[in-house]
VODO-589452 format. One record per residue (C-alpha): x, y, z negated; residue number from 1; residue in one letter. Coordinates in Angstrom, 2 decimals, m for minus. Each point is the difference from the previous one (the first is absolute). Layout:
<pts>
pt u = X v = Y w = Z num = NUM residuo = A
...
</pts>
This chain:
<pts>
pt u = 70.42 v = m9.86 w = 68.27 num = 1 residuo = X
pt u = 1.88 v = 2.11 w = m2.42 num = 2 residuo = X
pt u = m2.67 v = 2.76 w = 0.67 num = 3 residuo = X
pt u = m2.86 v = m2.27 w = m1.21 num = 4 residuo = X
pt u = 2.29 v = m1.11 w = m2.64 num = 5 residuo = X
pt u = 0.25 v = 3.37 w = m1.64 num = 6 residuo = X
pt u = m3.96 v = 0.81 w = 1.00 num = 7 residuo = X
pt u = m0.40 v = m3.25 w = m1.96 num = 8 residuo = X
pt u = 1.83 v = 0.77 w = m3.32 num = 9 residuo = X
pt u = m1.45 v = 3.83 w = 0.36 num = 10 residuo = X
pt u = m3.75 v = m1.43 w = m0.22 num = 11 residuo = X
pt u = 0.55 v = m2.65 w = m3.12 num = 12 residuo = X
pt u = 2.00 v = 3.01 w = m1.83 num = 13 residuo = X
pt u = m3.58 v = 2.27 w = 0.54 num = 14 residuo = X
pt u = m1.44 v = m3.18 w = m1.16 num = 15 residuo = X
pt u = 1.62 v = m0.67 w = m3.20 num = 16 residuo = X
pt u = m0.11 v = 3.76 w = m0.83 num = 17 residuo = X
pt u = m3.72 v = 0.01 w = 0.51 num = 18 residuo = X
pt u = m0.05 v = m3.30 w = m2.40 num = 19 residuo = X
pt u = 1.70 v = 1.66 w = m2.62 num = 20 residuo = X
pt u = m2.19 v = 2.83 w = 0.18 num = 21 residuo = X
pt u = m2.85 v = m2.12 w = m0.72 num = 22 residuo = X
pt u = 1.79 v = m1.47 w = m2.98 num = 23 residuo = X
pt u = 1.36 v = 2.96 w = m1.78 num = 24 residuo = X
pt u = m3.37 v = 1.95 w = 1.23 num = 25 residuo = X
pt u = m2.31 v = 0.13 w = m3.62 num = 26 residuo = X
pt u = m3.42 v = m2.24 w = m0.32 num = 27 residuo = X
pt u = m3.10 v = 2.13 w = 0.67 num = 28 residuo = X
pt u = m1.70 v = 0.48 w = m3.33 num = 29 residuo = X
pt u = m3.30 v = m0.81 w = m0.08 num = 30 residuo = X
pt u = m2.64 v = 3.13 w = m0.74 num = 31 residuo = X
pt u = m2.78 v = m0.74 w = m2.20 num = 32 residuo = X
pt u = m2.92 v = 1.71 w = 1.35 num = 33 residuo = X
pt u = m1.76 v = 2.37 w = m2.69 num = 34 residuo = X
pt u = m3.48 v = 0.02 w = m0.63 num = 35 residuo = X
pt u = m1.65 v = 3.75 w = m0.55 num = 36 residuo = X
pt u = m1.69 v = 0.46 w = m3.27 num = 37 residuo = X
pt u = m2.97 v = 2.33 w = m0.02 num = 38 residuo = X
pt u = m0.56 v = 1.80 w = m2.54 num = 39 residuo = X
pt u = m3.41 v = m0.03 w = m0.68 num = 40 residuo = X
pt u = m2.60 v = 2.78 w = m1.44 num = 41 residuo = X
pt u = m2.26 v = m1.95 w = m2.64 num = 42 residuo = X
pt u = m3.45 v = 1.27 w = m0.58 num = 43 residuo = X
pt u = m1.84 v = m1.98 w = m3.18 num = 44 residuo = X
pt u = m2.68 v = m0.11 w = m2.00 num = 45 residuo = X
pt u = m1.82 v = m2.37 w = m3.21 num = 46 residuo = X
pt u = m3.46 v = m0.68 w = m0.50 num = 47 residuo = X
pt u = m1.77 v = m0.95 w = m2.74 num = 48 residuo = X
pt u = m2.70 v = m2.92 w = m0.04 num = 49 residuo = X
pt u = m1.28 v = 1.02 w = m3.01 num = 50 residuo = X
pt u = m2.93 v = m2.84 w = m1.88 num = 51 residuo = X
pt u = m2.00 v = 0.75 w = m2.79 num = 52 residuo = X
pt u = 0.88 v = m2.52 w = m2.72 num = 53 residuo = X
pt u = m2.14 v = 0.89 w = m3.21 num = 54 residuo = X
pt u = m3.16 v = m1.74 w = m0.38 num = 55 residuo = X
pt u = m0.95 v = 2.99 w = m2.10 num = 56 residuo = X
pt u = m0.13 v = 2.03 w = 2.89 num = 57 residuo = X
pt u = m3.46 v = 0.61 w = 1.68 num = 58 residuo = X
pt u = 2.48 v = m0.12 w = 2.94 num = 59 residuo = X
pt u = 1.55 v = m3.74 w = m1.15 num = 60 residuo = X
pt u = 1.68 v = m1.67 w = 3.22 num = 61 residuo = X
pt u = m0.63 v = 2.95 w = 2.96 num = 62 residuo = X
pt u = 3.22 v = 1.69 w = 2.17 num = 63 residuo = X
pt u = 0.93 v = 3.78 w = m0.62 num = 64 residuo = X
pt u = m0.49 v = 1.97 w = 3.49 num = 65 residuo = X
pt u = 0.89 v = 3.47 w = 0.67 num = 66 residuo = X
pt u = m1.91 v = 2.41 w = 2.31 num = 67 residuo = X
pt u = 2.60 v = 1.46 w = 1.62 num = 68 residuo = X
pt u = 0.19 v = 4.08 w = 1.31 num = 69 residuo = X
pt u = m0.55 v = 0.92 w = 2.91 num = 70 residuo = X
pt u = m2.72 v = m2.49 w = 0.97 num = 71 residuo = X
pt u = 2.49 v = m2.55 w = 0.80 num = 72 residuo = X
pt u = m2.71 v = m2.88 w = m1.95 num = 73 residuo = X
pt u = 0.52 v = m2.00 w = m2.88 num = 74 residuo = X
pt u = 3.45 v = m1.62 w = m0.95 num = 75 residuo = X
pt u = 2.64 v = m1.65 w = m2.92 num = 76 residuo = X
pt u = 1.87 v = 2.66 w = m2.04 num = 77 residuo = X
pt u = 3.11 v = 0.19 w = 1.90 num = 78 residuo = X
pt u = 2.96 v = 2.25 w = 1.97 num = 79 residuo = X
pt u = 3.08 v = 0.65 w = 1.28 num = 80 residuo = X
pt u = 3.21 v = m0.88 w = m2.01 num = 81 residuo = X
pt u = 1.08 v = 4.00 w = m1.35 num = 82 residuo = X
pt u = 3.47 v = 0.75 w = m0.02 num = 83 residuo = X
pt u = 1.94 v = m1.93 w = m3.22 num = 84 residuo = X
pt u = m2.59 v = m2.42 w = m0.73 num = 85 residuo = X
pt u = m0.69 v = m3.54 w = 0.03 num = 86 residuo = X
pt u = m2.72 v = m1.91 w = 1.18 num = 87 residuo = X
pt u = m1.54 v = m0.61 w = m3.29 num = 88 residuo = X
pt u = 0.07 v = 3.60 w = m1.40 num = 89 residuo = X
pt u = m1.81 v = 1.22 w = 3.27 num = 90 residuo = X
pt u = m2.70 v = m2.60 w = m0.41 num = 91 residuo = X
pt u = m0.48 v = 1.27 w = m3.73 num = 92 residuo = X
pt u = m0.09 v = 3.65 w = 0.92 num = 93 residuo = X
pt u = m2.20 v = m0.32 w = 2.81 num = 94 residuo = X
pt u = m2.52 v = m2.30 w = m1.91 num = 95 residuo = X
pt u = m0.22 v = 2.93 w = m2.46 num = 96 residuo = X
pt u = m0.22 v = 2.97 w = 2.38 num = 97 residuo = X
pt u = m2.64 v = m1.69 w = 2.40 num = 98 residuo = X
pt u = m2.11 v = m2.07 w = m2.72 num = 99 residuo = X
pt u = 1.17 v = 1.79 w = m3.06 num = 100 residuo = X
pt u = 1.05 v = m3.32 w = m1.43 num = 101 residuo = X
pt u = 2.74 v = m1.63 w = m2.22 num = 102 residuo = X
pt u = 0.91 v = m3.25 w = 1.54 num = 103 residuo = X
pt u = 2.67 v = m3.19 w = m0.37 num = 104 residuo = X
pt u = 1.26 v = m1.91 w = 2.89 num = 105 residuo = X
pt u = m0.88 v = m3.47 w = m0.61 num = 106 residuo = X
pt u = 1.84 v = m1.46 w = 3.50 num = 107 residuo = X
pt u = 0.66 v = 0.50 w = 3.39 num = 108 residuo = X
pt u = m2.45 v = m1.21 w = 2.84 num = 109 residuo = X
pt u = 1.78 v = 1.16 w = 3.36 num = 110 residuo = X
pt u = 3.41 v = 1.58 w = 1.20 num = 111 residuo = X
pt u = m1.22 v = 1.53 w = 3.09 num = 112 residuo = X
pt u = 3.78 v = 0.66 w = 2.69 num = 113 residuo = X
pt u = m0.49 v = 1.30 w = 3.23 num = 114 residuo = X
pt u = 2.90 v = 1.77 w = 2.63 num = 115 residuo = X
pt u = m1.20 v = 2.57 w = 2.77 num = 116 residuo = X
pt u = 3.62 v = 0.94 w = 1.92 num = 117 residuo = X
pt u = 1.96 v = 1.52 w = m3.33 num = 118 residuo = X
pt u = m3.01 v = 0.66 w = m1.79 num = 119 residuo = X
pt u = m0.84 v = m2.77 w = m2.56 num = 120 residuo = X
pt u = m3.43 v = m0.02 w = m1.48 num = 121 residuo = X
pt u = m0.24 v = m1.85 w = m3.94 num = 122 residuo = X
pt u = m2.68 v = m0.87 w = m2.35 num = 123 residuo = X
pt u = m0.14 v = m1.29 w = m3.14 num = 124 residuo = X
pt u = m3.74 v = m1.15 w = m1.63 num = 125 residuo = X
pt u = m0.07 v = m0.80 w = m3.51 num = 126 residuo = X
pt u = m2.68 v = m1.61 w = m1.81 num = 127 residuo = X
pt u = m1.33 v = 2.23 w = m3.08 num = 128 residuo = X
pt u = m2.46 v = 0.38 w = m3.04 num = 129 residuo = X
pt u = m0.36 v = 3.12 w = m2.35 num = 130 residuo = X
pt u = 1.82 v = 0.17 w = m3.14 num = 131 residuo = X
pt u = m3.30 v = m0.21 w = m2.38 num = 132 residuo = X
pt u = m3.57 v = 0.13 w = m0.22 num = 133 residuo = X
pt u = m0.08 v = 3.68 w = 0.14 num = 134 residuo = X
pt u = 2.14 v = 0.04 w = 2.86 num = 135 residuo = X
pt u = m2.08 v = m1.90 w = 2.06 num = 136 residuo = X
pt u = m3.32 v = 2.31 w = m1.36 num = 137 residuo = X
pt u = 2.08 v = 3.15 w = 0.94 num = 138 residuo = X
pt u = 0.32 v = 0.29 w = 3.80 num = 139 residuo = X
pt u = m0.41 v = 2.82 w = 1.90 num = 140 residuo = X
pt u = m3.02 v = 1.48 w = 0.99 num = 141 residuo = X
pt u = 0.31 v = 3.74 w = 0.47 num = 142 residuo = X
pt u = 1.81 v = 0.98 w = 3.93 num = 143 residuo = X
pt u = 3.61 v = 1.18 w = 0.20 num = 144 residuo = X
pt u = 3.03 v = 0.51 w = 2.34 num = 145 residuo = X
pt u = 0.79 v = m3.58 w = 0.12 num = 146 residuo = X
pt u = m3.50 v = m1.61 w = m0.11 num = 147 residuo = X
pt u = m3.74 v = 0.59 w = m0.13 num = 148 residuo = X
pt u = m0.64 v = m2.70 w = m2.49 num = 149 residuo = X
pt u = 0.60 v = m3.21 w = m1.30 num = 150 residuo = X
pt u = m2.37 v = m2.83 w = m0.23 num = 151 residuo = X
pt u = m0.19 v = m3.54 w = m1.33 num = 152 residuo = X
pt u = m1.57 v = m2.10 w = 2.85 num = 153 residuo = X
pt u = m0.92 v = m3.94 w = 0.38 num = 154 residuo = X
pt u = 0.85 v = m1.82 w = 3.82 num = 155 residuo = X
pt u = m3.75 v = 0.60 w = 0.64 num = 156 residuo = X
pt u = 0.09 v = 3.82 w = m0.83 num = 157 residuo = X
pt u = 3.14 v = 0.38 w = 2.12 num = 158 residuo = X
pt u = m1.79 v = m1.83 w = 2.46 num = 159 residuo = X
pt u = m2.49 v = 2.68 w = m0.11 num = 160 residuo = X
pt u = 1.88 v = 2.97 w = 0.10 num = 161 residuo = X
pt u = 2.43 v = m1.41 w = 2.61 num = 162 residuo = X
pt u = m3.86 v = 0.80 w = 2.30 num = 163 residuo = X
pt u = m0.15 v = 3.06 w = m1.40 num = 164 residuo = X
pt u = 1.45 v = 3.38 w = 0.64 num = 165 residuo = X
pt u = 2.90 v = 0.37 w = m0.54 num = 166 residuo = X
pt u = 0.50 v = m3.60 w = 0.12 num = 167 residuo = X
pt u = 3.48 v = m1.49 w = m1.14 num = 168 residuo = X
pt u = 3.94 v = 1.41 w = 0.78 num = 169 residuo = X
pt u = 0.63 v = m3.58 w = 1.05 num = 170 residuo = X
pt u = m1.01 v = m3.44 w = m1.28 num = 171 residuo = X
pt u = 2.94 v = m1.14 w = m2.80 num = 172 residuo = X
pt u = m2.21 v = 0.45 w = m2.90 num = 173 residuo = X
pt u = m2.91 v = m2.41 w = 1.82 num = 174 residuo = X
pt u = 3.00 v = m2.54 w = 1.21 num = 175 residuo = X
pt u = 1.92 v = m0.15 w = m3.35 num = 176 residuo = X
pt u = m3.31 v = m0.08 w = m2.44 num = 177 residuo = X
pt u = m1.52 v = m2.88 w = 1.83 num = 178 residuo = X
pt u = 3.40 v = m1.82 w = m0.34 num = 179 residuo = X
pt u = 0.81 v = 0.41 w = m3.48 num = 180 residuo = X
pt u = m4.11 v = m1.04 w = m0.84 num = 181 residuo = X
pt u = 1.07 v = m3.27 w = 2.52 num = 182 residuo = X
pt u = 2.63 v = m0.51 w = m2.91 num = 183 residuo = X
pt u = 2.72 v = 1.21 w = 2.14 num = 184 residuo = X
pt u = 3.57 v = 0.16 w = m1.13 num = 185 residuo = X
pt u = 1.64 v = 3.26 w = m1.49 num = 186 residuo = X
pt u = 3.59 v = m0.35 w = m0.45 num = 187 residuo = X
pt u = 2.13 v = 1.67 w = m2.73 num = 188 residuo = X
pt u = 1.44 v = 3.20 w = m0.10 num = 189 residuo = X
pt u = 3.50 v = m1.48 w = m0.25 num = 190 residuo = X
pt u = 0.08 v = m1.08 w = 3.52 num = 191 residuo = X
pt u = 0.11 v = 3.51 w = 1.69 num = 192 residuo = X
pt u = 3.18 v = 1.87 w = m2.01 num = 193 residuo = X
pt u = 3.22 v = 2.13 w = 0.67 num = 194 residuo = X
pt u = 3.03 v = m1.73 w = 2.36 num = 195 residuo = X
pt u = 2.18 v = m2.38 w = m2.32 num = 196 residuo = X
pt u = m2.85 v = m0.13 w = m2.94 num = 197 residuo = X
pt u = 0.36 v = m3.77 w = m1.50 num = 198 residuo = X
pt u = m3.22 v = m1.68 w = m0.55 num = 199 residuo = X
pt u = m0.71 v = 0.64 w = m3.67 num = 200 residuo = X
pt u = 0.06 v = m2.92 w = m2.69 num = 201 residuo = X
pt u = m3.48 v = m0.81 w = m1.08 num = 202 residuo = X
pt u = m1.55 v = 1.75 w = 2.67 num = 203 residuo = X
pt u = m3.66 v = m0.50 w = 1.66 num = 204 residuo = X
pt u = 1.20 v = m2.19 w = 2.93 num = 205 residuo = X
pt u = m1.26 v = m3.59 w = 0.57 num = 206 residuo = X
pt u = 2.11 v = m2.25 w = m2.03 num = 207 residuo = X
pt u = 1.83 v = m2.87 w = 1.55 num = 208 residuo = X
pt u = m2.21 v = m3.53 w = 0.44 num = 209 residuo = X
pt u = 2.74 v = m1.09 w = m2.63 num = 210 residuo = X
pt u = m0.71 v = 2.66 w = m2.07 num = 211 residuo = X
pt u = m3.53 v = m0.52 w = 0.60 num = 212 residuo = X
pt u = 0.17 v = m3.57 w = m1.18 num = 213 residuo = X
pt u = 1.28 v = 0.26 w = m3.39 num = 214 residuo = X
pt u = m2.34 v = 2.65 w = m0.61 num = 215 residuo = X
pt u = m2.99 v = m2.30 w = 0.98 num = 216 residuo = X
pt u = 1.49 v = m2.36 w = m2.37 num = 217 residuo = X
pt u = 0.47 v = 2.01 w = m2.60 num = 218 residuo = X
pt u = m3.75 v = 1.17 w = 0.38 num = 219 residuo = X
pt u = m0.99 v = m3.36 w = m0.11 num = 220 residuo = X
pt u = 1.94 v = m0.89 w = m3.25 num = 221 residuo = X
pt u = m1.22 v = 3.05 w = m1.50 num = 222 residuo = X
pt u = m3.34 v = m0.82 w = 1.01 num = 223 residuo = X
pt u = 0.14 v = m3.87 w = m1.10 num = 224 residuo = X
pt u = 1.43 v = 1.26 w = m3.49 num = 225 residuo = X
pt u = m2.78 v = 2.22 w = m0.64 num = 226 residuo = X
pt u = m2.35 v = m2.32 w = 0.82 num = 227 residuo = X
pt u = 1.32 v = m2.92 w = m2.17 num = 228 residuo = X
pt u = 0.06 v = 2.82 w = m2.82 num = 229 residuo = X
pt u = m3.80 v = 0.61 w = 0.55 num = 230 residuo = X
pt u = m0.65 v = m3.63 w = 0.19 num = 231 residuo = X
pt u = 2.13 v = m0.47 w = m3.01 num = 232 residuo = X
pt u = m1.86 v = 2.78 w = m2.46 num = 233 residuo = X
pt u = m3.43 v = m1.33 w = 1.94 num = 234 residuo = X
pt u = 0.56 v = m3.13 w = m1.47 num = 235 residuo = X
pt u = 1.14 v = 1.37 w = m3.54 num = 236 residuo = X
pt u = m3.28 v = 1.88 w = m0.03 num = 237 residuo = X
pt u = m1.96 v = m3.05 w = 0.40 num = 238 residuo = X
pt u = 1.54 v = m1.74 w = m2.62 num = 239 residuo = X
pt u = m0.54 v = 2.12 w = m2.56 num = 240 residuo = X
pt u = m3.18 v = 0.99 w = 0.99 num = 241 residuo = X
pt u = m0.65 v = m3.88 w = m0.47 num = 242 residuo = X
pt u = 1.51 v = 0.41 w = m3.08 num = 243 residuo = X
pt u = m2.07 v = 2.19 w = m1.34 num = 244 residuo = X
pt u = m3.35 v = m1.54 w = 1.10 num = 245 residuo = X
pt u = 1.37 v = m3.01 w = m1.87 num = 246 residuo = X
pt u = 0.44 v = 1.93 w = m3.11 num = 247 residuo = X
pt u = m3.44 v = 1.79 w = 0.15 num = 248 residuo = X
pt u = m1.72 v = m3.14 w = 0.80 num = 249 residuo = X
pt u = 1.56 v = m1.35 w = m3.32 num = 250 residuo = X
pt u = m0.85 v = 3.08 w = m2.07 num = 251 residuo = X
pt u = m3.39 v = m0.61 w = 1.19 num = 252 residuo = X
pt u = m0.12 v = m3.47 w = m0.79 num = 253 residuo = X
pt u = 1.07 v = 0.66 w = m2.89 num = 254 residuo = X
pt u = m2.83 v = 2.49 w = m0.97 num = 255 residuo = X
pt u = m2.51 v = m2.27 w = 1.06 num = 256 residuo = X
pt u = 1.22 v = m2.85 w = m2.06 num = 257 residuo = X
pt u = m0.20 v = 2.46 w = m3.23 num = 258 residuo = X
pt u = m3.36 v = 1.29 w = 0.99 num = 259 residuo = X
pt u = m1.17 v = m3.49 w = 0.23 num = 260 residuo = X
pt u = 1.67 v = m0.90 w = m3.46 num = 261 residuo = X
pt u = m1.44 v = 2.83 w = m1.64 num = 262 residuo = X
pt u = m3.80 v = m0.56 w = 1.40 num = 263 residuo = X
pt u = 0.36 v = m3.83 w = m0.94 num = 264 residuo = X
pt u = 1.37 v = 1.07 w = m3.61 num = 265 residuo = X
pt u = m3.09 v = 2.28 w = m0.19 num = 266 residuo = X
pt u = m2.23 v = m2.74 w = 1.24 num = 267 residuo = X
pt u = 1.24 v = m2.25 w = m2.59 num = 268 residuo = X
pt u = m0.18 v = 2.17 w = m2.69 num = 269 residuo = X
pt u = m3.46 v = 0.82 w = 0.47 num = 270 residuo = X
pt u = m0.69 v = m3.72 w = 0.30 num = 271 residuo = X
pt u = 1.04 v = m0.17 w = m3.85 num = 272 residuo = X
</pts>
């Protein structure tokens, strides 16, 4: 009995140690698993949908295409994103050194984002017109390194030469001109900018239907006003042009009434 007695206390002794291990032992902390970030290699590139805007222009309202080198077929002025530039001042330089052309970048039509393993492929298109008349008059014509020619071209000429040989680079000038001639929606350059740019006061962007209100209104009461001013000096002309058909139809009566007083006093006097 004493035997099992001792066996007894000797297991709830391993016991309570074993307890207080648990107690003093310190809670797991829990590990936050860590996502890997890939850091990737960006390849980019603007184009330029470049319209013809001067109705002085025998080429009024036709797209700018490039023949590109190399018999790769007829395309937008456009390339790769060179080292320290933005996507603006590449679509400027390449508009002049494949079209020879001065342009300004009205909008933005597309951001084009695509990933490929750690390879990320980005394009910016911009929407575009020369800078004057003799911009647009000015393109190139004569073959160099970076193009054969330049050429002002309707959706039915494109058309044509996308049968043709060399046919087109790729279809964004057909896609994007018979959009924009369907009234479709180019929106501002403010959109696209650097990381932490605040939207500009006074910028391009679509007001707010608040916003949008008051200026209705005010375009009405502008509109109303002018038109009770017209009414107003419409009616002031009309009265005095009354006015003076009164007085010349009394000046007139008046001249008749002497001529008849002087042919009666004639008649009389030759009576005597």
């Amino acid at each position: 009995m004493e035997a099992n007695g001792n066996n007894n206390n000797g297991n709830n002794n391993n016991d309570n140690l074993f307890l207080q291990t648990l107690i003093e032992e310190p809670k797991a902390k829990k590990i936050k698993k860590k996502h890997d970030r890939c850091v990737f290699q960006s390849v980019q590139f603007a184009l330029a949908i470049v319209r013809n805007p001067f109705p002085a222009s025998p080429h009024f309202g036709k797209w700018l295409a490039v023949n590109e080198t190399k018999g790769r077929g007829w395309w937008v002025p456009g390339g790769c994103v060179e080292r320290g530039e933005t996507f603006q001042q590449t679509c400027h330089r390449e508009c002049l050194e494949e079209a020879n052309m001065q342009i300004q970048l009205k909008g933005v039509l597309k951001v084009d984002h695509s990933v490929s393993g750690d390879v990320c492929r980005m394009r910016v298109i911009y929407y575009c017109e020369p800078t004057s008349l003799q911009e647009a008059n000015n393109f190139k014509t004569m073959a160099d390194a970076e193009s054969l020619e330049a050429r002002w071209v309707s959706i039915n000429e494109l058309l044509v030469l996308a049968s043709g040989n060399p046919g087109l680079r790729g279809r964004e000038l057909l896609n994007w001109a018979t959009y924009l001639e369907n009234n479709g929606h180019v929106m501002p350059l403010d959109m696209f900018g650097e990381e932490g740019e605040l939207q500009p006061i006074g910028s391009r962007s679509a007001p707010l239907p608040q916003q949008a209100s008051q200026q209705q209104q005010q375009q009405a009461q502008q509109q109303q006003a002018q038109q009770q001013q017209a009414q107003a000096q419409q009616q002031q002309a009309q009265r005095e042009a009354q006015q003076q058909a009164q007085r010349e139809a009394r000046r007139e009566a008046q001249q008749q009434a002497q001529q008849r007083a002087q042919r009666e006093a004639q008649q009389q006097a030759q009576r005597e």
